[in-house]
C-alpha positions in Angstrom: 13.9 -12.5 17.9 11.6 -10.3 16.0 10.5 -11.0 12.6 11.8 -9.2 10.1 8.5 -7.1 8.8 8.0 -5.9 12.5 11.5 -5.1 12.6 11.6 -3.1 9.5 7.8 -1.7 10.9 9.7 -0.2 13.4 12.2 1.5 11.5 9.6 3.0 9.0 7.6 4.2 12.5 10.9 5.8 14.0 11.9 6.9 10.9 8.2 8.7 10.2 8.5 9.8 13.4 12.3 11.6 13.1 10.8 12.8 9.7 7.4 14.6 11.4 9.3 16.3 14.2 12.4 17.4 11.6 10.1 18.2 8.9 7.2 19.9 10.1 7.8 20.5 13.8 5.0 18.7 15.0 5.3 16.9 18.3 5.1 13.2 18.5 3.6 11.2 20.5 3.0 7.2 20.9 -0.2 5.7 22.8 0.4 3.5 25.6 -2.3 1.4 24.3 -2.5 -0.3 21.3 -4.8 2.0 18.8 -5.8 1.6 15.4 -2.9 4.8 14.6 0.8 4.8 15.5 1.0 8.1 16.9 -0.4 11.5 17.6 1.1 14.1 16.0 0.8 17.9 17.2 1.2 21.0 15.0 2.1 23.6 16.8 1.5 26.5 14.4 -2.7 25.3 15.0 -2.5 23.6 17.8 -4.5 20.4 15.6 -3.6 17.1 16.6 -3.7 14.5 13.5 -4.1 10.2 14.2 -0.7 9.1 12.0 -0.6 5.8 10.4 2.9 5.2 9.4 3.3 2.0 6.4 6.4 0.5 4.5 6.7 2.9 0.8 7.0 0.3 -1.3 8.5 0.8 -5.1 7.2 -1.0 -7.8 10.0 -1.8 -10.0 7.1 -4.4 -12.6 4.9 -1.0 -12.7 7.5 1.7 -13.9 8.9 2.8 -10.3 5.2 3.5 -9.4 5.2 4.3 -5.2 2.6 2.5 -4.1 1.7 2.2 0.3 -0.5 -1.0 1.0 -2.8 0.8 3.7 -4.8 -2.3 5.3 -5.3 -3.1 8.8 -4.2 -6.3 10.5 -8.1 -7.5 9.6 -7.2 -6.7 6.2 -9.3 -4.3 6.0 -8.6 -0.1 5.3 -8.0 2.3 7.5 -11.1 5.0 7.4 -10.9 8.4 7.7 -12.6 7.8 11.2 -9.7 6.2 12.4 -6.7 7.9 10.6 -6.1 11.3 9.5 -2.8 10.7 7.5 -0.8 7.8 6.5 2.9 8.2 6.0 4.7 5.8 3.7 8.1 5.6 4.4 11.3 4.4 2.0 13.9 4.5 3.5 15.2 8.0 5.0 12.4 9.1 2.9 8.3 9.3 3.3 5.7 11.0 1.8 2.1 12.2 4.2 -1.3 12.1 1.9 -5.0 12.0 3.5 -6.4 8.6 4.4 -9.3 7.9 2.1 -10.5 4.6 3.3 -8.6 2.6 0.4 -6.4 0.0 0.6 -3.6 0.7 -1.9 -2.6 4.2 -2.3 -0.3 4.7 -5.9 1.7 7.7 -7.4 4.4 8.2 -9.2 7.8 10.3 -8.5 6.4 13.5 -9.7 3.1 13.3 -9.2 3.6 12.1 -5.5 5.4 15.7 -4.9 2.6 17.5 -5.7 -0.1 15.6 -4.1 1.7 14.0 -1.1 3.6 16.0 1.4 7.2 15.1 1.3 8.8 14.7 4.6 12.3 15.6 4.4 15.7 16.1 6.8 16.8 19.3 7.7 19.7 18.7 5.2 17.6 17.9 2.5 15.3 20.7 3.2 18.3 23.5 2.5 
């Protein structure tokens, strides 16, 4: 049976994924081969494909409710802006897309995550 971090991996990676195509419109797709990024992700209004790194939101209930997405490879080290374009931390039926800047721990809170993240949100929520 699956360990329980891959299995909720998994979820945040569909979930990002549901949230990318319901969201945005982009198209989605999934490399055959391992790669540093989950998934390619299409916009269809430029044509750009993005590298997507999808990572477990978490919330900091010690640090005021601060949102906080631990961005390290399996190495430990960060993701670089030469491997990943976005990062998408998910919580839940929520996430939130920002630019990956090569660091390790990316922070906000609440309000200042919906100005500087992209929120990704169901067609309900959208309305």
């Amino acid at each position: 049976m699956a360990h329980e971090t891959q299995i909720t991996g998994a979820i945040s990676e569909l979930t990002a994924a549901k949230l990318l195509m319901e969201s945005l419109g982009y198209e989605v797709a999934k490399p055959l081969v391992p790669e540093v990024y989950d998934y390619l992700a299409r916009d269809p209004a430029n044509g750009e494909a993005y590298r997507i790194q999808v990572k477990t939101l978490r919330v900091r209930t010690d640090r005021d409710n601060a949102l906080v997405v631990y961005a390290r490879k399996g190495n430990g080290k960060p993701y670089t802006p030469a491997e990943v374009d976005y990062i998408i931390g998910v919580d839940g039926n929520r996430a939130f897309m920002f630019e990956c800047e090569g660091l390790t721990e990316y922070w906000s809170t609440e309000q200042s995550a919906k100005k500087r993240w992209i929120e990704l949100k169901t067609e309900a929520e959208a309305v």
